[in-house]
N, C-alpha and C positions, 0 to 999 in steps of 0.2 A: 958155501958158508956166507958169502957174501951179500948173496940174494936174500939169505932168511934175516939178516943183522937190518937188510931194506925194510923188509916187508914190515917188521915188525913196529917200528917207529909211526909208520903210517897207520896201522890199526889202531896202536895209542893214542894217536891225536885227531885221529874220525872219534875216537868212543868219548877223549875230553871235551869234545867241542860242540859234542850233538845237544840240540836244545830239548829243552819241554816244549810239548803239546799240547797248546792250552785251548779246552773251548769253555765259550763265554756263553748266557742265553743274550742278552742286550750290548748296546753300544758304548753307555759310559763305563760296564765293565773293564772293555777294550781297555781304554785311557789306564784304568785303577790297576792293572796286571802290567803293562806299558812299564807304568809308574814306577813298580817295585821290582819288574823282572828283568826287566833293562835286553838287554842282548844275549838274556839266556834263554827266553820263551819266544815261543810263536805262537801267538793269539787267533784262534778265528772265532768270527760271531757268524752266532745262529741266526738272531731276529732280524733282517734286512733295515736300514734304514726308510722309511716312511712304512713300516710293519708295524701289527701289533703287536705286541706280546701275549695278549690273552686269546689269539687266533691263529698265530704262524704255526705253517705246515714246513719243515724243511725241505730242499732242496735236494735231488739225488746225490747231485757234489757235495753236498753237506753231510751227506750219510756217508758218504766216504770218507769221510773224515773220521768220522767215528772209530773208526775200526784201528784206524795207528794211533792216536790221542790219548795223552799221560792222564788229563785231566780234566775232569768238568768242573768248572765253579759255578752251583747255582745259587740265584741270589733272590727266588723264590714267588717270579713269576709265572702267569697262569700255564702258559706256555709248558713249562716244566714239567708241570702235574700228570699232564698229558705223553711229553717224550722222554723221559729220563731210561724208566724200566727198559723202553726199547731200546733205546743208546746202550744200557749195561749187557742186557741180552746180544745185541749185537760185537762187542770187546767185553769179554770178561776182564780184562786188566783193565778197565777204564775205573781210574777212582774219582768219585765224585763226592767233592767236598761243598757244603754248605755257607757260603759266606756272610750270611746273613745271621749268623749263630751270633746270638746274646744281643740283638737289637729289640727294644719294646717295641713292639708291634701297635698298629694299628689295624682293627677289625677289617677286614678284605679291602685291604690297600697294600701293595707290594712293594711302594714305590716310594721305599727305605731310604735309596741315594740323594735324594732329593734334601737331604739333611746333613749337612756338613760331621757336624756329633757321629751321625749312624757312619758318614764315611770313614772316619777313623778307625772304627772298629770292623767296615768292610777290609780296612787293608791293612790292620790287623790279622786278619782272617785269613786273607791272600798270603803274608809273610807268612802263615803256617801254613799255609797249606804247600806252596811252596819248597822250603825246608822237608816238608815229610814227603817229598819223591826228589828232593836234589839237598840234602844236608852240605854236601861239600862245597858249597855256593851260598853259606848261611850269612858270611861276614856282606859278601855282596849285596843280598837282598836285605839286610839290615840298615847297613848303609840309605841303599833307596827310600826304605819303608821311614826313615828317620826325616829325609828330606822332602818325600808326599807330605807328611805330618806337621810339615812345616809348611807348605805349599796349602793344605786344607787352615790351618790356623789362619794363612792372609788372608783370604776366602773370607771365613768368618767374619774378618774381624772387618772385613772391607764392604760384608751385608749388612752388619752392624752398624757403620757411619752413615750410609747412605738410607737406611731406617729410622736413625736418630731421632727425626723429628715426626715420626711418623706414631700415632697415638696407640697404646697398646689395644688389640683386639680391634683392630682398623681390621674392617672386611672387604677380602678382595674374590670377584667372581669369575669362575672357570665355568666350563661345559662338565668337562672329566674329570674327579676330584681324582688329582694325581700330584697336590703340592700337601698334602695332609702335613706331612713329616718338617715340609719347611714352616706352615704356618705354626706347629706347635712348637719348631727351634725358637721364633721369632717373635712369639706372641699374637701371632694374627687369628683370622678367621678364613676359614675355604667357604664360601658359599657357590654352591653345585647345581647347574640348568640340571642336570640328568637327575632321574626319578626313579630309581633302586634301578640303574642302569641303562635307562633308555629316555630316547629324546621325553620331553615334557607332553599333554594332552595340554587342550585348550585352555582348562580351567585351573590345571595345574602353572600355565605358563602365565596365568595373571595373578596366579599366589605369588611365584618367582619373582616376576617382577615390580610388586609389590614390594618383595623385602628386599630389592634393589634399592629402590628409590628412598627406603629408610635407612638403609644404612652407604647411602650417597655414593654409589656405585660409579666409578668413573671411567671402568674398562672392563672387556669378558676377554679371557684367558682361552682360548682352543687350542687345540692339537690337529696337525696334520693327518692325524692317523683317523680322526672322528670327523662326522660331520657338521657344520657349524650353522645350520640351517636354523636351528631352535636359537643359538644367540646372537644371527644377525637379525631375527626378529627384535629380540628383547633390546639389542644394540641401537635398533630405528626407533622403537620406541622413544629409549631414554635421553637417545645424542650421545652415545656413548661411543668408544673406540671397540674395535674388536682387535685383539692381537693374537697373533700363532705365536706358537711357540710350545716347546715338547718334552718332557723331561730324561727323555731316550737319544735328547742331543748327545754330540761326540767329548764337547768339549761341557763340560758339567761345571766346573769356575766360574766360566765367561755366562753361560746358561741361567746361572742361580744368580749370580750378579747382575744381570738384566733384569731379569726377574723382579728381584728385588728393586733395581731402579723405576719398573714398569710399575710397582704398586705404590712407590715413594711419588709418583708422579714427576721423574726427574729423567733427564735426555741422556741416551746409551753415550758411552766415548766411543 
């Protein structure tokens, strides 16, 4: 009798204590589930750091994954379109929630996070989605979700100072238009080397850099993940800076606040 009065205690506190399984497609995901799910989730990412999203192939350890995994959040990269069906075919109980639900979108731009506003309602999204595979951990993940929401506010309001003096629809130039979402929070402008996709043609790269020089272009924006071939050209041209930098960073705060300093024309702390 004694041994079942053991056993039994130890079953209860495996089953209270086991987490969610959470998979993510990208990196700042990671962070946004982090955020709200605190020590009740395990996150993995799918897109590898210096990956694309519009190309990644996973990983056999990553299809392993799949198969024990409470949850996918996806948040509507290309990525997706192409593995989802075979992630659900693979775990019929994998639910997979959309976190990207009730963001205005931008025509074939995915790259929603990139917008403080849209974050909100990312993790928004997360907090439900959440709640509906672990209710009994609601007060928990409220809690968190209350203090992101506070954590994305300083955010804001701390790209806002450092913009201040910067003129509405100031145009700042990328390769990869992948800050859409922040120039429309901000009032700016994306002007984009890439040509419904692909690096620029000769004649297209002296229209570019034309409307460089009109609207007083003082940096190009890259991404590790693309090649920067086309705007260390347009960069020699004009005497301009070339920066990396990627919107599938870890740390998305610190990311977008640079950012933002880099187009204020103002030095990172």
């Amino acid at each position: 009798m004694k041994k079942i009065l053991l056993i039994i205690p130890l079953i209860f506190a495996t089953s209270s204590f086991s987490k969610l399984d959470i998979l993510v497609s990208i990196q700042p995901e990671v962070e946004f589930v982090q955020k709200i799910g605190g020590d009740k989730v395990n996150t993995s990412l799918m897109v590898e750091a210096g990956a694309s999203p519009h190309t990644y192939e996973p990983k056999a350890s990553q299809m392993r994954k799949i198969s024990s995994a409470d949850l996918y959040l996806a948040i509507g990269v290309e990525f997706e379109n192409s593995w989802l069906d075979r992630f659900k075919s693979q775990n019929s109980n994998l639910k997979v929630i959309d976190i990207s639900k009730d963001i205005e979108k931008i025509d074939n731009n995915p790259h929603i996070w990139t917008s403080p506003k849209n974050v909100k309602v990312i993790a928004k999204n997360i907090f439900k989605a959440l709640i509906s595979s672990d209710i009994n951990n609601t007060r928990y993940y409220k809690e968190n979700l209350e203090k992101f929401l506070k954590d994305i506010n300083e955010t804001d309001n701390n790209i806002k100072y450092i913009l201040k003096e910067t003129p509405k629809n100031s145009t700042f130039m990328v390769f990869h238009p992948s800050w859409g979402y922040f120039a429309r929070e901000y009032d700016l402008e994306e002007l984009a080397i890439e040509v419904d996709g692909k690096s620029p043609k000769s004649r297209e790269l002296i229209e570019i850099i034309k409307k460089a020089r009109k609207n007083h272009i003082k940096a190009i924006f890259t991404q590790p993940e693309f090649s920067d071939k086309s705007a260390k050209i347009i960069a020699n041209t004009l005497h301009v800076k070339v920066i990396k930098t990627t919107p599938l960073a870890k740390d998305w705060s610190k990311n977008l606040i640079n950012l933002a300093e880099a187009i204020a024309n103002k030095e990172s702390k």
